[in-house]
C-alpha positions as CSV (number, residue, x, y, z in Angstrom):
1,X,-1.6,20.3,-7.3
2,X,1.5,20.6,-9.1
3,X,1.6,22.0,-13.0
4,X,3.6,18.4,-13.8
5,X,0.4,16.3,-12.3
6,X,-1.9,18.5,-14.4
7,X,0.5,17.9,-17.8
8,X,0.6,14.3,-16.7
9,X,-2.7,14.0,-16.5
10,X,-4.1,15.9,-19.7
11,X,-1.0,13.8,-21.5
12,X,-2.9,10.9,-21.3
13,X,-3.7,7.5,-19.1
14,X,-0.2,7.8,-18.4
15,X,-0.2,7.5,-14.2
16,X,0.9,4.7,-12.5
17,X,1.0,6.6,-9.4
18,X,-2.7,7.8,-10.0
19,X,-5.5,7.1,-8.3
20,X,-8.6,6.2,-9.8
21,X,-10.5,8.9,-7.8
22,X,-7.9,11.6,-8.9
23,X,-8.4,10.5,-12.7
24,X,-11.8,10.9,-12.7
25,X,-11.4,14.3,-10.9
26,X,-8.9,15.4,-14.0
27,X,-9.3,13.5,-16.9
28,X,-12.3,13.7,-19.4
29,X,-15.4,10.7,-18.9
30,X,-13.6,9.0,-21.6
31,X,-10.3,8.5,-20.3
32,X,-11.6,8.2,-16.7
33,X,-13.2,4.8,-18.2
34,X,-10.5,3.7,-20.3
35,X,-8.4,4.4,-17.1
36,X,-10.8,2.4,-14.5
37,X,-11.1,-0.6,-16.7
């Protein structure tokens, strides 16, 4: 994994390329729900 995905990911929900399986892998519980729903 690239160091820009990582940044992208701890910037925020910010990744409209993301998949919901990847966000929960990298993102906290509570922007993996915010992201989901």
């Amino acid at each position: 994994m690239s160091a820009e995905r990582v940044r992208r990911a701890r910037s925020g929900v910010r990744w409209p390329h993301a998949s919901p399986a990847r966000t929960v892998e990298i993102n906290p519980p509570c922007c993996t729900v915010f992201r989901i729903v």
